[in-house]
Structures are given as structure tokens and as C-alpha cells.
C-alpha positions as CSV (number, residue, x, y, z in Angstrom):
1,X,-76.5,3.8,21.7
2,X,-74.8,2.1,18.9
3,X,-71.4,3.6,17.5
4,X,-70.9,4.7,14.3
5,X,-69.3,2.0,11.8
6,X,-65.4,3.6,10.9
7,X,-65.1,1.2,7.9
8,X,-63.0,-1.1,9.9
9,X,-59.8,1.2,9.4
10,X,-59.5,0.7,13.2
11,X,-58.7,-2.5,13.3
12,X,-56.6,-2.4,10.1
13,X,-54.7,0.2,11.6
14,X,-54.6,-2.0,14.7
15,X,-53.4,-5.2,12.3
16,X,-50.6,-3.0,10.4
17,X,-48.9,-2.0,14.0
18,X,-49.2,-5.9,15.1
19,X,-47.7,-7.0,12.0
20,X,-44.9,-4.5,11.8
21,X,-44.0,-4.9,15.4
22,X,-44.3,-9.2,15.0
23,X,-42.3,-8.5,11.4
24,X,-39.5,-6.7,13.1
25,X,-39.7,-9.2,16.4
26,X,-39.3,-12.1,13.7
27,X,-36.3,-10.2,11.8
28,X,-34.6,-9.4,15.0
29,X,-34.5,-13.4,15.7
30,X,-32.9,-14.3,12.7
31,X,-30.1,-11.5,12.7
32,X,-26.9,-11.4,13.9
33,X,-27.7,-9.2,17.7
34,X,-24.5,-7.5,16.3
35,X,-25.9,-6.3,13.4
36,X,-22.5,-6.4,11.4
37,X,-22.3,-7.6,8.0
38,X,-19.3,-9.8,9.5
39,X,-21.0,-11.1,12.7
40,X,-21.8,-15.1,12.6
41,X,-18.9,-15.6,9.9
42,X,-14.9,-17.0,10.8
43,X,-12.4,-13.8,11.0
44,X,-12.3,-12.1,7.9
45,X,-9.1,-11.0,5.7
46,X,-7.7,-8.1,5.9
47,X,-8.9,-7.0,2.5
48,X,-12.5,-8.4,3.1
49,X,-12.8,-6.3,6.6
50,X,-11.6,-3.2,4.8
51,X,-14.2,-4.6,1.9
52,X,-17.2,-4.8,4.3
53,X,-16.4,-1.7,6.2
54,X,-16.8,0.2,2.9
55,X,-19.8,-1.9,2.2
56,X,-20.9,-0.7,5.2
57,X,-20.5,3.1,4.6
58,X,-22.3,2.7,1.3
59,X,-25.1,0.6,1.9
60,X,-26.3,2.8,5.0
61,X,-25.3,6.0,2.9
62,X,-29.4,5.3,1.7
63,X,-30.9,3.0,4.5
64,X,-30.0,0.7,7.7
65,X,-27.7,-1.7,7.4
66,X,-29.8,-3.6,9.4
67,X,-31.6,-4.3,5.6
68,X,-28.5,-6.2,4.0
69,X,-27.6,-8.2,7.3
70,X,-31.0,-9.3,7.1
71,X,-30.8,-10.3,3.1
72,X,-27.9,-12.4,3.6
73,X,-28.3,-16.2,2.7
74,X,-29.9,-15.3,-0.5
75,X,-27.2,-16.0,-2.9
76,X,-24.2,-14.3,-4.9
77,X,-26.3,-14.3,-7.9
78,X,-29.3,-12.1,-6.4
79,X,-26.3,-10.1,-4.5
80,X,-25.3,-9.4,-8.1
81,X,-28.5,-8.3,-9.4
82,X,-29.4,-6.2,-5.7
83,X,-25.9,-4.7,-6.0
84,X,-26.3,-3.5,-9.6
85,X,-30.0,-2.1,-8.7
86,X,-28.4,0.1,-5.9
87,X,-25.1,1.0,-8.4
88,X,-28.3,2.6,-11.2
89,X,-29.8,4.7,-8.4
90,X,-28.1,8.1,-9.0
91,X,-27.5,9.5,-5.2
92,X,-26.1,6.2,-4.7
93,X,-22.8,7.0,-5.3
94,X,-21.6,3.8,-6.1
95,X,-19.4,3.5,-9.1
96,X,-18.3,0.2,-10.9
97,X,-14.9,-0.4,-9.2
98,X,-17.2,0.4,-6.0
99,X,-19.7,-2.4,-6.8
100,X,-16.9,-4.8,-6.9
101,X,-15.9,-4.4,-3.8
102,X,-19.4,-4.3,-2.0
103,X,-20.1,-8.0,-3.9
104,X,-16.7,-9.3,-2.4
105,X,-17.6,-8.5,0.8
106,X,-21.0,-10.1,0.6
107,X,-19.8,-13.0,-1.3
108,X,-17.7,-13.8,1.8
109,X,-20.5,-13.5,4.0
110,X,-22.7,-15.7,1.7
111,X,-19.8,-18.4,1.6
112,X,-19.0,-17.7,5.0
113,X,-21.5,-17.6,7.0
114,X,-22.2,-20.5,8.6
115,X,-25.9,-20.2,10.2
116,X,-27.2,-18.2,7.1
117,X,-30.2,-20.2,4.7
118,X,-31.5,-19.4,1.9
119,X,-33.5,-16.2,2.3
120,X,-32.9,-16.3,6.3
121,X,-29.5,-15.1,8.5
């Protein structure tokens, strides 16, 4: 007895769960294990702790911030543009003066941080 052909969405629901779960495997390895937006960079200011801690509060105010400690090492100028993006989106909250202060705390990372490349923490 044959069994009926499912169109092969088996096994691309099998290759969606293997990449996701080798994906996050992969991102987990590059991350800081403490998941801060300060981890893997000297001790911060003052001002630049009290700058990250509200970039903190913003940035997971509309997902993890698991997504920008991964995103770092990709340059002040794309931190700009990324910054700006999430400043348009209205129930982000984030007004001009606020924006400022989310970009100083990442452009300490970016300058900071000694283990991050290009496009990889």
C-alpha cells in the first residue's frame, strides 16, 4: 500500500523547524549569554548606563531585546536609519529627544564593543 503524496509540506514543515531551531542555535553563539545591550563592552558612564537602560525599556516596549543585542556590529550609520524606522512606527513611543538617546547608547556599544563585527556580536 503506497501513501498518499502530501505535496512535500511535510518535509518543508520539517525544514522550517530545523532551520529556525539551527538559526536561533547560531544567534545564541554569537550573543552576549547576558543578553544586555552592555555585556562584552568596558564599564559604561554613568550617562550611557542610564542611556541603554532606557534603550532598553523602549526597544522591548515592541519586541525582545534579544533582536538589537544581536544587530550590534552593524554600524552607527544603519543604527541611524533602524532607529529612525522604529521612531515613524506610531505605538512606538519614541519621540526625537528619545531617539537621541537610544543612538548614544548603541553608538557606545558599536565603538565599544570589542568582540562585535560587522553584522555579527
Amino acid at each position: 500500500m503506497t501513501r498518499p503524496r502530501t505535496g512535500g509540506t511535510g518535509r518543508a514543515a520539517l525544514f522550517i523547524v530545523l532551520t529556525v531551531l539551527i538559526a536561533g542555535g547560531l544567534a545564541a553563539a554569537c550573543a552576549d549569554t547576558a543578553r544586555s545591550l552592555l555585556a562584552g563592552v568596558p564599564p559604561a558612564p554613568p550617562e550611557i548606563q542610564q542611556a541603554c537602560s532606557f534603550t532598553t525599556t523602549k526597544c522591548s516596549h515592541c519586541h525582545p531585546i534579544d533582536r538589537v543585542v544581536l544587530m550590534r556590529g552593524i554600524g552607527a550609520p544603519r543604527w541611524h536609519m533602524y532607529i529612525e524606522q522604529m521612531r515613524l512606527k506610531p505605538s512606538s513611543g519614541i519621540s526625537p529627544n528619545d531617539a537621541d538617546i537610544v543612538f548614544r547608547c548603541l553608538r557606545f556599544v558599536e565603538e565599544s564593543c570589542i568582540d562585535c563585527k560587522q553584522g555579527r556580536s
